[in-house]
Structures are given as C-alpha cells and as structure tokens.
Backbone of each chain as ProteinMPNN parsed JSONL, in Angstrom:
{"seq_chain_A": "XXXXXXXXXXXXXXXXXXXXXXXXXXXXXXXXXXXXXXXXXXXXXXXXXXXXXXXXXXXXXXXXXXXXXXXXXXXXXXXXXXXXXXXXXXXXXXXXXXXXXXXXXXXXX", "coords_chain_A": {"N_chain_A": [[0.83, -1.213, 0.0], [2.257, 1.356, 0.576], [3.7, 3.485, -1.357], [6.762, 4.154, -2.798], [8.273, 7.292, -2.794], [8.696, 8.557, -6.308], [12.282, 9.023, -7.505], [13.934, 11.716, -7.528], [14.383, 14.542, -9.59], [17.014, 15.449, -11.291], [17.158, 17.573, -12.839], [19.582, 19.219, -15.803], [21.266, 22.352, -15.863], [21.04, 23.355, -18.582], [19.191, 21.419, -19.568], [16.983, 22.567, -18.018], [16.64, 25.222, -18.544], [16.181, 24.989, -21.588], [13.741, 23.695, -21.203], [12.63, 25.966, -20.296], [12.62, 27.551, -22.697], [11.328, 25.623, -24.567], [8.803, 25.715, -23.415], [7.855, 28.69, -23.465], [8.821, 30.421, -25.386], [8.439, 31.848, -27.287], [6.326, 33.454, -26.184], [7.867, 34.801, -24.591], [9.849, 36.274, -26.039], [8.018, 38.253, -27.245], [6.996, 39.367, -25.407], [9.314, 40.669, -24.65], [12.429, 41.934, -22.619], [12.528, 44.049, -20.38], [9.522, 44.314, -19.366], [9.587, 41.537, -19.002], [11.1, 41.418, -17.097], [9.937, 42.648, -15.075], [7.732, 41.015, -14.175], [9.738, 39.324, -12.849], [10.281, 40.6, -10.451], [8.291, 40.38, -9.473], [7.97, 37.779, -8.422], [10.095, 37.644, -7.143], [9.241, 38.765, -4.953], [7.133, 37.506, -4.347], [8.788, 35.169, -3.397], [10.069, 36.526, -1.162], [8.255, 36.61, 0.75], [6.942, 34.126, 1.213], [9.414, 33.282, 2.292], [9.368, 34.607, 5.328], [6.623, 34.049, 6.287], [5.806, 31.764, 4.959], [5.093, 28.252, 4.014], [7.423, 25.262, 4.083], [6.588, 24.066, 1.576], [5.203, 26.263, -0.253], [7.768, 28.179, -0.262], [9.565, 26.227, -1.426], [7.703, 26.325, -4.03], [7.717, 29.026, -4.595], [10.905, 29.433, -5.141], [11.227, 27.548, -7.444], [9.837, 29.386, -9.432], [10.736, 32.085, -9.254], [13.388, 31.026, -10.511], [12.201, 30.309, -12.608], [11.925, 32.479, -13.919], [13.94, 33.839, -13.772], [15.853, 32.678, -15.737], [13.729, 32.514, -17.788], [14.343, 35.265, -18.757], [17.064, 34.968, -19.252], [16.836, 33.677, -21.766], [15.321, 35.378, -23.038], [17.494, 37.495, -23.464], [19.613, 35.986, -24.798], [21.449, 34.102, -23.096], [23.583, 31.431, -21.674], [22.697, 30.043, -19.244], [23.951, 26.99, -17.873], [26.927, 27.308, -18.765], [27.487, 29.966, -18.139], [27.425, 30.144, -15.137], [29.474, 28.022, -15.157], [31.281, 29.764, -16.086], [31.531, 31.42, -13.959], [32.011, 30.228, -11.373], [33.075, 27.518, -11.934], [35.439, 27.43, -11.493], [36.14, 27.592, -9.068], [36.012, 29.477, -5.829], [34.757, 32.665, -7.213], [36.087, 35.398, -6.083], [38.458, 34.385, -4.464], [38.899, 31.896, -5.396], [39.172, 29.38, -4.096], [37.666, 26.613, -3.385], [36.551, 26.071, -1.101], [35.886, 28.812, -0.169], [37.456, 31.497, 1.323], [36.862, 33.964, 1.352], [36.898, 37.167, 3.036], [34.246, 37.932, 5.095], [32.812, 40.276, 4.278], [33.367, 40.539, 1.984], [32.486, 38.691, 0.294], [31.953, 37.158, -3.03]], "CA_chain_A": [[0.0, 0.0, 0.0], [2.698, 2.439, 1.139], [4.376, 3.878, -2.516], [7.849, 5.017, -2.879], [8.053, 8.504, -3.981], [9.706, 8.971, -7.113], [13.559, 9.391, -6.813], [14.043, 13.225, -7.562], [15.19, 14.615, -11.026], [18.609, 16.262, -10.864], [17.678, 18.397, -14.113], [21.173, 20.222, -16.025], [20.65, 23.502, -15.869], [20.555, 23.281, -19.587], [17.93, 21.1, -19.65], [15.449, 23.501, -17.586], [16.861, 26.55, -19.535], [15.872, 24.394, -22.879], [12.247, 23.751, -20.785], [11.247, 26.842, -20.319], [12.457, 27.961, -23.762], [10.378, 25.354, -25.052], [7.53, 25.84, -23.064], [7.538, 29.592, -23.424], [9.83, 32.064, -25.379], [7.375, 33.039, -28.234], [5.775, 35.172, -25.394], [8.817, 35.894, -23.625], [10.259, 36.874, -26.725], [7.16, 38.958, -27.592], [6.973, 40.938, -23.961], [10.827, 41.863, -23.932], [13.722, 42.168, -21.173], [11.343, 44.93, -20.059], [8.226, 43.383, -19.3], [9.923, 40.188, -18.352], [11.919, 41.672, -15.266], [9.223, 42.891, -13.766], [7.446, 39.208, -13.916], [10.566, 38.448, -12.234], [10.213, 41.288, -9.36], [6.709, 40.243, -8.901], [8.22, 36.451, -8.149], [10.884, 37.631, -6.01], [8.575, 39.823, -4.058], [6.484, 36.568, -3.314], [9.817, 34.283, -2.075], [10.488, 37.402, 0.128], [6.779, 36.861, 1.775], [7.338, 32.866, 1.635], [10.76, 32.82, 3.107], [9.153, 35.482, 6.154], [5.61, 33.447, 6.831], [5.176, 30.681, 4.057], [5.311, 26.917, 4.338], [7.945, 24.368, 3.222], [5.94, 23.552, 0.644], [4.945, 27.735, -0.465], [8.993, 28.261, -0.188], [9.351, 25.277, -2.761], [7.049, 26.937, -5.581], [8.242, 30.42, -5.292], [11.829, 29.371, -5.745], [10.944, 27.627, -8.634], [9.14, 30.674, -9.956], [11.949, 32.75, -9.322], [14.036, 30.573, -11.27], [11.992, 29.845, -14.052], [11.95, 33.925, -14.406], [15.471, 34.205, -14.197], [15.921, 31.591, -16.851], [13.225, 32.872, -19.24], [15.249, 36.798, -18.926], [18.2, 34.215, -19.993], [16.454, 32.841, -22.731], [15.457, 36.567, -24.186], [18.784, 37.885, -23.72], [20.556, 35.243, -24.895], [22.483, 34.106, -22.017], [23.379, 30.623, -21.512], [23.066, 29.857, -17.568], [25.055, 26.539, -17.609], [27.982, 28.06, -19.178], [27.2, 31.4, -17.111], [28.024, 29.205, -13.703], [30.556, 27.349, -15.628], [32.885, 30.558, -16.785], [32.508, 32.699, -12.865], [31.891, 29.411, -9.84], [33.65, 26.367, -11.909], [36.604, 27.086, -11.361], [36.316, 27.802, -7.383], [35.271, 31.085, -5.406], [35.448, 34.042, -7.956], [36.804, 36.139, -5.116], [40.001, 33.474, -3.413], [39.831, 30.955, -6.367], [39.637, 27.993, -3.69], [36.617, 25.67, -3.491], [35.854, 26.271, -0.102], [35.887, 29.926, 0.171], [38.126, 32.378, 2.204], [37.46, 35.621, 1.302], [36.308, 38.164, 4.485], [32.845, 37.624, 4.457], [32.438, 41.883, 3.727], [33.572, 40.415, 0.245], [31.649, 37.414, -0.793], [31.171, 37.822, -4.281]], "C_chain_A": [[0.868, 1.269, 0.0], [3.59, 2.097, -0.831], [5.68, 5.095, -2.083], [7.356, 6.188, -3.451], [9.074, 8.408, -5.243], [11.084, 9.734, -7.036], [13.504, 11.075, -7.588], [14.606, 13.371, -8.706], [15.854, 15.586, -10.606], [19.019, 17.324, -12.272], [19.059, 19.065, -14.244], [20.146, 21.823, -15.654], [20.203, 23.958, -17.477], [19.575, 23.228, -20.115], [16.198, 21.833, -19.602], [16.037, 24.69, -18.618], [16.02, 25.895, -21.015], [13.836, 23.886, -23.01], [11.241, 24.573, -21.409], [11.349, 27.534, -21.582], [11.426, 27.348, -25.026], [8.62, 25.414, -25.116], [7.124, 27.243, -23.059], [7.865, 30.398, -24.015], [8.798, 32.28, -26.148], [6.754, 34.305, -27.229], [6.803, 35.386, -25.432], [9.427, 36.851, -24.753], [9.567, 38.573, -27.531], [7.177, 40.475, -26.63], [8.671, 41.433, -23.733], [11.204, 41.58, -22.389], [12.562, 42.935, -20.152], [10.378, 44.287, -19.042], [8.846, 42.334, -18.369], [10.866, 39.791, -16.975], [10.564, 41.835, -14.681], [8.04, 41.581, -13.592], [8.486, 38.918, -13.007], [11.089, 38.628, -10.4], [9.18, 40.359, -8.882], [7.106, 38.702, -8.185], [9.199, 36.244, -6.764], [10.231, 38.175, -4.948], [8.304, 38.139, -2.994], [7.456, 35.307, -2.474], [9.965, 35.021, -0.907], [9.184, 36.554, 1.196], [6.805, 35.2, 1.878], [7.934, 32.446, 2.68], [10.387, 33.693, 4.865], [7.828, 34.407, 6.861], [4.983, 32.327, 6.156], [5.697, 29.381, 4.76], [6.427, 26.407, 3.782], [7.497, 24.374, 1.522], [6.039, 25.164, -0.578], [6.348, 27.904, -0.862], [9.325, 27.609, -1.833], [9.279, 25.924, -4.148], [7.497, 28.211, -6.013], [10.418, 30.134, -5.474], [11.777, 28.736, -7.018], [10.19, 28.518, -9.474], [10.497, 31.708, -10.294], [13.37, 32.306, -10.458], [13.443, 30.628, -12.237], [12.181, 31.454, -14.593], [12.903, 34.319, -14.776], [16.173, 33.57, -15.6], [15.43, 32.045, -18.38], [14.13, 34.396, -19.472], [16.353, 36.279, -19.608], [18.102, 33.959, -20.901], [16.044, 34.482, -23.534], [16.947, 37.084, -23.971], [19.982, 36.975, -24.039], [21.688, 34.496, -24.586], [22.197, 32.785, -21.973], [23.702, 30.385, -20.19], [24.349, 28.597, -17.315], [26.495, 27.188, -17.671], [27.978, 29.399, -18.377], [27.902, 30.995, -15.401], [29.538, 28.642, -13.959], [31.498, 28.337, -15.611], [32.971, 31.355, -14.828], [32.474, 31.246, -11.21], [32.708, 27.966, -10.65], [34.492, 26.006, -11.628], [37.351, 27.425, -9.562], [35.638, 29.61, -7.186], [35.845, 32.241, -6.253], [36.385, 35.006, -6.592], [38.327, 35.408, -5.029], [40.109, 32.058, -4.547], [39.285, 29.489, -5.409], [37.623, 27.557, -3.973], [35.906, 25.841, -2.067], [36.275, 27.717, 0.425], [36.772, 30.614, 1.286], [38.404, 33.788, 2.091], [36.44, 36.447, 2.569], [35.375, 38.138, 4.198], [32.261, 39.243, 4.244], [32.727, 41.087, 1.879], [33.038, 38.938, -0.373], [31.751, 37.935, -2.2], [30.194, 37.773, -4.82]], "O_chain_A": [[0.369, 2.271, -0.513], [3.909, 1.026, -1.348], [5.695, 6.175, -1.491], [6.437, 6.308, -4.261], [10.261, 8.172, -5.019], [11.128, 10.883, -6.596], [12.559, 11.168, -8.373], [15.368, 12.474, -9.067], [15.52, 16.436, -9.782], [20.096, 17.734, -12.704], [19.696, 19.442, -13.261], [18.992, 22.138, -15.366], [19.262, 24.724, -17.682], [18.968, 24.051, -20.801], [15.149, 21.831, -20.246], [15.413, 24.739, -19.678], [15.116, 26.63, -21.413], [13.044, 23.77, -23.945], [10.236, 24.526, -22.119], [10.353, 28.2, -21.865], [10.915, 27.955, -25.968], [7.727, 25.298, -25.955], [5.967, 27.358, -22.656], [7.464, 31.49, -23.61], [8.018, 33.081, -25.632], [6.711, 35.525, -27.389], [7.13, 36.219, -26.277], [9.532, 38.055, -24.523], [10.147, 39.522, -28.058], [7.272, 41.69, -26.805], [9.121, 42.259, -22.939], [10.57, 41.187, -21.409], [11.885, 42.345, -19.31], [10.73, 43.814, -17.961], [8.631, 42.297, -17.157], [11.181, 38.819, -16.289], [10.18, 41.077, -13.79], [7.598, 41.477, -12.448], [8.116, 38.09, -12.174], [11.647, 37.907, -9.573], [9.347, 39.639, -7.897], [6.368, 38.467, -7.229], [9.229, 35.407, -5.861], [10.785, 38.001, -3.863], [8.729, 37.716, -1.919], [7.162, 34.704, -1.442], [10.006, 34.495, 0.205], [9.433, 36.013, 2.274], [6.617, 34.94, 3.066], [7.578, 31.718, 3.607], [11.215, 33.366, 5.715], [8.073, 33.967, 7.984], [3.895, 31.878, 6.517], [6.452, 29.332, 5.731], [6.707, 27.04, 2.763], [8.178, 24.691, 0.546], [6.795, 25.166, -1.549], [6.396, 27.784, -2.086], [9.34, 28.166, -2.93], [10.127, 26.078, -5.027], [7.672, 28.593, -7.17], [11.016, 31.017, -6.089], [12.341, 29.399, -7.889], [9.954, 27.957, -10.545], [11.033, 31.949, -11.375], [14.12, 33.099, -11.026], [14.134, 31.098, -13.142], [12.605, 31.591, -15.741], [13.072, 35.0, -15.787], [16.969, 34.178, -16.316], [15.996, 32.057, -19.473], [14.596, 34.505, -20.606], [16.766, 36.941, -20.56], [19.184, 33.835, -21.476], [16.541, 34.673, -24.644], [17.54, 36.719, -24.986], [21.123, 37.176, -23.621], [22.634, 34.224, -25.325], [21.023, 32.449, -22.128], [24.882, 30.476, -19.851], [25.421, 28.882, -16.782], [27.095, 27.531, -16.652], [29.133, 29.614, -18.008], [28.746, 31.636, -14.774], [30.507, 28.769, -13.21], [32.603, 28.021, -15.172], [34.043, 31.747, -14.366], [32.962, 31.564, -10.125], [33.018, 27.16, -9.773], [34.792, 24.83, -11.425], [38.494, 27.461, -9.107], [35.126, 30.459, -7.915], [36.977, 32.712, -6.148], [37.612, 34.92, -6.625], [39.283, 35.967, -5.567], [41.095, 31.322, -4.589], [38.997, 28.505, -6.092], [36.726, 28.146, -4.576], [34.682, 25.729, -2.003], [36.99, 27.774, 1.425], [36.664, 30.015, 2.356], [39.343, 34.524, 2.396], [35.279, 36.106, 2.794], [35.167, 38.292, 2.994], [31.051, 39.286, 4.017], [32.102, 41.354, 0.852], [33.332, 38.381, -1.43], [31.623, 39.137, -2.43], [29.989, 38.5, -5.792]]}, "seq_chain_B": "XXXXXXXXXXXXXXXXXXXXXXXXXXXXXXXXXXXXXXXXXXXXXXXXXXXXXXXXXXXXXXXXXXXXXXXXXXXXXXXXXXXXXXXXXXXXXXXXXXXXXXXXXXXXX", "coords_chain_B": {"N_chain_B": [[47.976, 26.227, -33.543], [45.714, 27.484, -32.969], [43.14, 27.14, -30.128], [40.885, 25.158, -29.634], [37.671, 26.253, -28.042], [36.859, 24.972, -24.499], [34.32, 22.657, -24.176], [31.317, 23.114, -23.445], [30.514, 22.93, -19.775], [27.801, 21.216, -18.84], [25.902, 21.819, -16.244], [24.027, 20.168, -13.853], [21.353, 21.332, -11.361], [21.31, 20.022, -9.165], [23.884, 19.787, -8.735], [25.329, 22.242, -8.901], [23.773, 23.612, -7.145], [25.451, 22.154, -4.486], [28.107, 22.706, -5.167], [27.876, 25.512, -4.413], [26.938, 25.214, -1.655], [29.336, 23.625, -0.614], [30.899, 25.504, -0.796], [30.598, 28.108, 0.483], [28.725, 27.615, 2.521], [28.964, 27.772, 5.439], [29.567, 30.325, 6.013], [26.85, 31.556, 4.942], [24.842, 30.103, 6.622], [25.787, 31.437, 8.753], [24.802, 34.071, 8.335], [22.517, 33.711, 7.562], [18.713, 34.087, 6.319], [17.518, 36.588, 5.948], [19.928, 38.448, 5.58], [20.985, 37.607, 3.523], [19.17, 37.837, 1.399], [19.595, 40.127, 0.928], [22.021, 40.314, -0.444], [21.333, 38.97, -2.477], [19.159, 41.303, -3.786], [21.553, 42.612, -4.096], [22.705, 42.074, -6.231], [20.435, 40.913, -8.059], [20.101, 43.601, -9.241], [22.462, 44.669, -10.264], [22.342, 42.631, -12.463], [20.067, 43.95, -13.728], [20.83, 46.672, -14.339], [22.891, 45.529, -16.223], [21.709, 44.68, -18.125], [20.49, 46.431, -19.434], [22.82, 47.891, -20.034], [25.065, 46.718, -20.549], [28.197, 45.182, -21.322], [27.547, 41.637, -23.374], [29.227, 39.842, -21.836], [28.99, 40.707, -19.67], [26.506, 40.509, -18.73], [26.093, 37.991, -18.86], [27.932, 37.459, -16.739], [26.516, 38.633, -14.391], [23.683, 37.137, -14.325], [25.103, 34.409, -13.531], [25.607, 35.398, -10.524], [23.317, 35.941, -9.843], [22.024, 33.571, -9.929], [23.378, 32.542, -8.128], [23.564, 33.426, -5.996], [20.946, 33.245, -5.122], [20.656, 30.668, -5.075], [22.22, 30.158, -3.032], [20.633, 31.353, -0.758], [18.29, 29.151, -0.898], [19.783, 26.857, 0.351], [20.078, 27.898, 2.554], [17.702, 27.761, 3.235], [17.325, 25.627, 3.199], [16.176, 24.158, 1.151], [15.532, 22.384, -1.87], [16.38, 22.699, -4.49], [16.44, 21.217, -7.477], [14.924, 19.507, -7.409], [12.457, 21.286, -6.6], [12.045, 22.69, -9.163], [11.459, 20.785, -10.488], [9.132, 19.78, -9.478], [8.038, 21.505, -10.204], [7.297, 22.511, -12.821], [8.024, 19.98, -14.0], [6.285, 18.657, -15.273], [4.819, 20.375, -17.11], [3.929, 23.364, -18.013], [2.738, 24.634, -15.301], [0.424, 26.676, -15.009], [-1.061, 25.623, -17.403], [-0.779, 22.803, -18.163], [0.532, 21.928, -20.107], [3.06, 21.288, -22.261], [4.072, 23.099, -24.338], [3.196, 26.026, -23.69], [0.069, 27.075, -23.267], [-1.507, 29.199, -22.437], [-3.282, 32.56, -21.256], [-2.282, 35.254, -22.365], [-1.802, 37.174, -19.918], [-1.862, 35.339, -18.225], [0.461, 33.634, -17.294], [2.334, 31.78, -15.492]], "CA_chain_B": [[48.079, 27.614, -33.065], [44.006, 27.667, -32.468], [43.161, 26.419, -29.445], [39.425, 24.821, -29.245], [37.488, 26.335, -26.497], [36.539, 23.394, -23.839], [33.465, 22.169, -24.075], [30.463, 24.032, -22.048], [29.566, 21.744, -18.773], [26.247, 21.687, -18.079], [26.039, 21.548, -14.468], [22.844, 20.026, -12.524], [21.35, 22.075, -10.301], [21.564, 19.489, -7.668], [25.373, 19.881, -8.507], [25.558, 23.456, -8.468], [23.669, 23.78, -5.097], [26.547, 21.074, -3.8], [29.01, 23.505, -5.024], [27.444, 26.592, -3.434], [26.798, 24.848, -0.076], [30.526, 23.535, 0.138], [32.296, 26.735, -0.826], [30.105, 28.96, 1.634], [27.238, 27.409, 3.575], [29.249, 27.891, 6.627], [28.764, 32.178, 6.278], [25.794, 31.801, 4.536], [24.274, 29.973, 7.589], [25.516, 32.492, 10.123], [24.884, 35.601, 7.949], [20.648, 33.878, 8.021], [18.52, 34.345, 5.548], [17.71, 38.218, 5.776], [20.977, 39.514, 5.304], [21.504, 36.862, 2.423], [18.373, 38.079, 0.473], [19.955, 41.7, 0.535], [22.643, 39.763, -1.027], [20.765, 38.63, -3.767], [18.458, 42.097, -4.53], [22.11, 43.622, -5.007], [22.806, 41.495, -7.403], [19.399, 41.771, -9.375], [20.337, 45.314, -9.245], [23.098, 44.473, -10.984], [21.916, 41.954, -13.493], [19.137, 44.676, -14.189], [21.905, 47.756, -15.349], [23.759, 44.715, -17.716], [20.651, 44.097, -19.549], [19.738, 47.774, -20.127], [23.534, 48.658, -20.859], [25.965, 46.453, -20.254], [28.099, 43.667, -22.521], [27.215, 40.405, -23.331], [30.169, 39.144, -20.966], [28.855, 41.603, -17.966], [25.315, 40.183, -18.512], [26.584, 36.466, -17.918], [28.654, 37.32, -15.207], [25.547, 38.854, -13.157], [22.76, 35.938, -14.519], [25.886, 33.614, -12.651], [25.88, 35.773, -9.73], [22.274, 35.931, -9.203], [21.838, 32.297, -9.523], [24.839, 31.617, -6.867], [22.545, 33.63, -3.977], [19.385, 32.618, -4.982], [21.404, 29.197, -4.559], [22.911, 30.41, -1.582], [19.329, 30.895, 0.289], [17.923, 27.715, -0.887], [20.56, 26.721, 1.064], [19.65, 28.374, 4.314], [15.883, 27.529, 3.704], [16.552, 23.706, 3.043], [14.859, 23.927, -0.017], [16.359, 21.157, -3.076], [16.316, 23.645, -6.196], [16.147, 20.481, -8.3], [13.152, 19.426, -6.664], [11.535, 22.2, -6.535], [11.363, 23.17, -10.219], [10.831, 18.859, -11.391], [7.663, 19.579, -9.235], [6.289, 22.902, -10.308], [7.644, 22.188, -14.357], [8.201, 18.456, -14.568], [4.775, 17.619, -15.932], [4.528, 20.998, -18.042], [3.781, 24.636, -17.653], [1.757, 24.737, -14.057], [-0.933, 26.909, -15.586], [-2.243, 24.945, -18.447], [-0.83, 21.649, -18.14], [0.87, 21.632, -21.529], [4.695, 21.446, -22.517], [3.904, 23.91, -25.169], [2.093, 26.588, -23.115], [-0.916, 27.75, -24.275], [-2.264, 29.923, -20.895], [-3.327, 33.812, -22.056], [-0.55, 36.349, -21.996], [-1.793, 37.746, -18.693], [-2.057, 34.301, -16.765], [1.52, 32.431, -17.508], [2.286, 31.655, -14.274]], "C_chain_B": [[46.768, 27.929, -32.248], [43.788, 26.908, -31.495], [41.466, 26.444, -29.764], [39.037, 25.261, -28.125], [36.964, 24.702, -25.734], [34.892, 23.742, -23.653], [32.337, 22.701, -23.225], [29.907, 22.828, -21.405], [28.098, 22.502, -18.159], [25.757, 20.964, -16.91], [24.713, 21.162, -14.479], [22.535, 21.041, -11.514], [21.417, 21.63, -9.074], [23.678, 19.9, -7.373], [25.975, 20.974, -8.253], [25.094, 24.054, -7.015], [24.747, 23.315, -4.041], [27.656, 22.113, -3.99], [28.999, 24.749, -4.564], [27.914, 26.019, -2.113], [28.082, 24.469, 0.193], [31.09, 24.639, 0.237], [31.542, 27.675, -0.241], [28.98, 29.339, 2.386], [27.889, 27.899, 5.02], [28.964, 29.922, 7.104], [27.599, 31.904, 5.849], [24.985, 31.386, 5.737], [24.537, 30.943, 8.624], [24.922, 33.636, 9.223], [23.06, 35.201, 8.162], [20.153, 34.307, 6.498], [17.976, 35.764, 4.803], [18.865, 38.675, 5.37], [22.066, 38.493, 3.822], [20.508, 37.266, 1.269], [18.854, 39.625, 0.286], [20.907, 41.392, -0.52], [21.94, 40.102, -2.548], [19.812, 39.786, -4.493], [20.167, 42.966, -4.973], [22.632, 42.798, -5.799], [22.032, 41.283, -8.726], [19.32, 42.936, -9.882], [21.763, 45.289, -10.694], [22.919, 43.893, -12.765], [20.666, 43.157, -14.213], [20.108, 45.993, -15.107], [22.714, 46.334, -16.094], [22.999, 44.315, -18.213], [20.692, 45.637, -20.018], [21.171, 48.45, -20.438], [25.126, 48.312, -20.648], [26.793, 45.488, -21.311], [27.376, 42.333, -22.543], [28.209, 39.766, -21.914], [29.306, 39.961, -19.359], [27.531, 40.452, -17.379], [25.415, 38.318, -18.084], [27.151, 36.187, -16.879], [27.634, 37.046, -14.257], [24.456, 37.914, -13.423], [23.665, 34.886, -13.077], [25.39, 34.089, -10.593], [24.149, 36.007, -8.948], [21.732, 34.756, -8.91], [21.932, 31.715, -8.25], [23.706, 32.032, -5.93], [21.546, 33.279, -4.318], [19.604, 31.069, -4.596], [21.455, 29.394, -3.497], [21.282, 30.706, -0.41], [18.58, 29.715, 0.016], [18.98, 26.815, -0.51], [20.11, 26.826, 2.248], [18.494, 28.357, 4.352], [16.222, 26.316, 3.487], [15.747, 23.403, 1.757], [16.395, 23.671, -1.473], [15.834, 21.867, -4.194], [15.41, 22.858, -7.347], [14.797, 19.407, -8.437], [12.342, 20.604, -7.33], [11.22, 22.84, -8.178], [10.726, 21.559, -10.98], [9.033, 19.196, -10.944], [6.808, 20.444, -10.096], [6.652, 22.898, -11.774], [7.826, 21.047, -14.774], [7.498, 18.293, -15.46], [4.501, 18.662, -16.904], [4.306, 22.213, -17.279], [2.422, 24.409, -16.296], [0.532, 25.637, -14.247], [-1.816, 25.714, -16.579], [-2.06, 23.385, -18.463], [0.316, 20.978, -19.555], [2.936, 22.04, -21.866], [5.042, 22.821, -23.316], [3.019, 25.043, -24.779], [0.871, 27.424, -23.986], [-2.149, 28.725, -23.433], [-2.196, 31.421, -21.838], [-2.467, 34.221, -21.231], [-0.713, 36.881, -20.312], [-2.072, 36.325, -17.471], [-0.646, 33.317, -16.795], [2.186, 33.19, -15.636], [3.519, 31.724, -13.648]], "O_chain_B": [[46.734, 28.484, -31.149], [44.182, 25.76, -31.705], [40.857, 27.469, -30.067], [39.668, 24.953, -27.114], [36.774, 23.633, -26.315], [34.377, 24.745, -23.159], [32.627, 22.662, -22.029], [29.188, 21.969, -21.917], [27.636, 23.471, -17.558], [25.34, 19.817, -16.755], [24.035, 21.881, -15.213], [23.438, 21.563, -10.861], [21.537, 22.322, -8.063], [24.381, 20.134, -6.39], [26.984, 21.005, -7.548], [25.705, 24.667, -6.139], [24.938, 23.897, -2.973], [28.208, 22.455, -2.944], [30.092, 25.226, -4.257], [28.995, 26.262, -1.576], [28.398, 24.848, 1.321], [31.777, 24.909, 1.222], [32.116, 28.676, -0.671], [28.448, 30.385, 2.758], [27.084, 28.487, 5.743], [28.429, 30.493, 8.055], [26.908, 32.083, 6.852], [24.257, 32.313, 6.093], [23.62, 31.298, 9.364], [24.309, 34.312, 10.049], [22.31, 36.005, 8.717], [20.917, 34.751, 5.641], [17.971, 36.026, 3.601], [18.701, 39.58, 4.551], [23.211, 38.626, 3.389], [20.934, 37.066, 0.132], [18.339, 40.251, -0.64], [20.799, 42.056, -1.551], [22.002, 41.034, -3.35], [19.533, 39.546, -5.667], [20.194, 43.771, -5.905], [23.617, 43.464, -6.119], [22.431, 41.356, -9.888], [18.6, 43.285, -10.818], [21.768, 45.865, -11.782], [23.212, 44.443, -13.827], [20.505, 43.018, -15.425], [20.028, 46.153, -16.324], [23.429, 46.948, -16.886], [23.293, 43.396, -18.977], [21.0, 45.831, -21.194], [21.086, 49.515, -21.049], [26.083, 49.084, -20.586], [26.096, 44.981, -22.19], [26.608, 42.056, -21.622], [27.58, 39.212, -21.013], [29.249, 39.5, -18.219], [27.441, 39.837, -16.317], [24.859, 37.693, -17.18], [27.089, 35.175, -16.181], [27.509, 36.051, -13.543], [24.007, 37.721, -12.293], [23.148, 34.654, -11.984], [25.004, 33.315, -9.717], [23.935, 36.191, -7.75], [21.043, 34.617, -7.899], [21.253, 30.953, -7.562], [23.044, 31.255, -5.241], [21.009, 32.748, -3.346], [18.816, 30.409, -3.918], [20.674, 28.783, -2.768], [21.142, 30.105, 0.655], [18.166, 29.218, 1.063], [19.033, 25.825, -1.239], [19.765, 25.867, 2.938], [17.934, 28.844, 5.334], [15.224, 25.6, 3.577], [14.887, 22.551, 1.532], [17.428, 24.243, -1.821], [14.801, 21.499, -4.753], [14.39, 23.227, -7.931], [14.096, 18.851, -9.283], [11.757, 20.653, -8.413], [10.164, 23.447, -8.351], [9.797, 21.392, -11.771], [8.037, 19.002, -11.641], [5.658, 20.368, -10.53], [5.875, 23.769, -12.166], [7.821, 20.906, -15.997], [7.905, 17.802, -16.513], [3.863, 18.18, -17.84], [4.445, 22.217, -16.056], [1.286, 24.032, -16.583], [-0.453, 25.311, -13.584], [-2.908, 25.174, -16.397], [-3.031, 22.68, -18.736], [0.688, 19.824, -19.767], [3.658, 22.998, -21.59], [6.022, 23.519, -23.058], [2.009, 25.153, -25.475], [0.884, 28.125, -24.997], [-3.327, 28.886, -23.754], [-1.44, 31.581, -22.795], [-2.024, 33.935, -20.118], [0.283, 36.94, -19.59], [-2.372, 36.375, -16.279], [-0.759, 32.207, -16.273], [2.345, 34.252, -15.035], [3.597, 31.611, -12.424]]}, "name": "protein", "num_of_chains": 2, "seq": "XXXXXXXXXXXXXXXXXXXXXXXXXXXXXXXXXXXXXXXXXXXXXXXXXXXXXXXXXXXXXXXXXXXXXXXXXXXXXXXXXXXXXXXXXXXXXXXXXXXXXXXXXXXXXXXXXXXXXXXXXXXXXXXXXXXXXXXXXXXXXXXXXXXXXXXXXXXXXXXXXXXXXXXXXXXXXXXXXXXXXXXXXXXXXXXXXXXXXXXXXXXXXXXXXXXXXXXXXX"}
C-alpha cells in the first residue's frame, strides 16, 4: 500500500533553460527584457513573503518561480546559464579561487 | 596555433547547489537568511543595469551571480532547487498543463 516517492530529477541547468524555452519564449520573446523583469520582481517579491511566513511547501514553488523567471530573462537575452556558472563558480570562489571559500565575508562575491 | 574552447559543462542544479553549499554554507548559515536576500536584490540590481547597458560578458557574469545567492538561500531555507522546479515544471507549464504553453498572456504563471 505504502508507494515510494519517485527518486528526484537532478535536471542540467541546460535542460530547464531548454524547458522553459520550449515551453515559453514566443511570449517571452514577444513581452521583452522589459516586461519580463518585472514578472521576475513580482516572483521575487512573493519568495520574500514565503521565506518570512510561508510553508515548506509555499517556499518550494516560489523558488521555482523565481528561477523559471530568471531563466526565461536568460532565454530573451541570450544568455546561456550553464555556461554562465561554468565561466565565474567552476573554477572555485570568484573572489580566493579555492573551493571552499576564504574571502572576508564583507567580500563574498 | 588555435586552441578549441573546452566544451560548455552543463552543471545540474543538484550539482551546483553542492558547489554553493561547500564553498560557503558555513557564512551563509551564520549571515541567516535576511541579510543573504539583501545579497541577492544587489545582485538583481546588478543583473538589471547589464541588460539595459551592459556587454554580453557583464550580462553572464551577473545571470551567474544571481543564480549563486538565490542558490545560496535555498541553502539556508533547506529547499532542493532540483526538486523544486521537477515539481512545479516536470509535468509541463503549471498553468495549463501543456509542454507547449498555451495559458493567455496575462495568466503564464
């Protein structure tokens, strides 16, 4: 009676970038950079109000929101996120270079 | 004489969270998640002046850099990135149901 949950998908970042371009750019492409930030305010607004009095669950959806926004702004401006991670965190902390960070925490980057 | 560039890796986001959380969960947990979301609006701040007038190279930097903290508090909320978008995009656009969205311009979700 009792059902495993399904083991978790470990999408690339590619992959979802290639998602939501499939599942969406004609708009995004339609409403512009413009337009398509402030979709992306309106998303961050609601993690703020999540991460302050929302659930697990609430938390969850607006980070995926937030992402998919950031993603589609990627997808009109032509920005590829893997490769975006890849050229400033692959090669260790932009700041100190190492892998496990040591720069004064006034300078995170 | 030409060197080939290397290959673009396309990271996981379970793998990129893993490389956040080693190289600076340890500040990110004391700094909390208030003074990590300031983090991350100056960095949309950022990413917002390299769309409206910055290079191509600027505008990948700050996409990277907004990722990393939006990483970096799904971090300090506990919340699995790669999760969290399989759920709310796995099955298709969360408005209509459809891979290919087909929700009106004012309801894409």
């Amino acid at each position: 009676m009792n059902q495993e949950p399904a083991p978790p998908v470990d999408v690339s970042l590619g992959q979802f970038q290639k998602l939501i371009r499939d599942m969406y750019f004609e708009k995004d492409q339609t409403r512009g950079v413009e337009g398509t930030f402030m979709w992306l305010m309106e998303e961050v607004g609601e993690l703020s109000s999540a991460l302050r009095g929302g659930t697990h669950e609430e938390r969850v959806g607006e980070f995926a929101d937030v992402l998919a926004w950031l993603t589609t702004i990627a997808n009109v401006a032509g920005v590829d996120l893997a490769d975006a991670v890849n050229q400033k965190y692959g090669s260790g902390c932009p700041g100190c270079g190492q892998f496990l960070c040591v720069c004064d925490d006034a300078e995170k980057p």
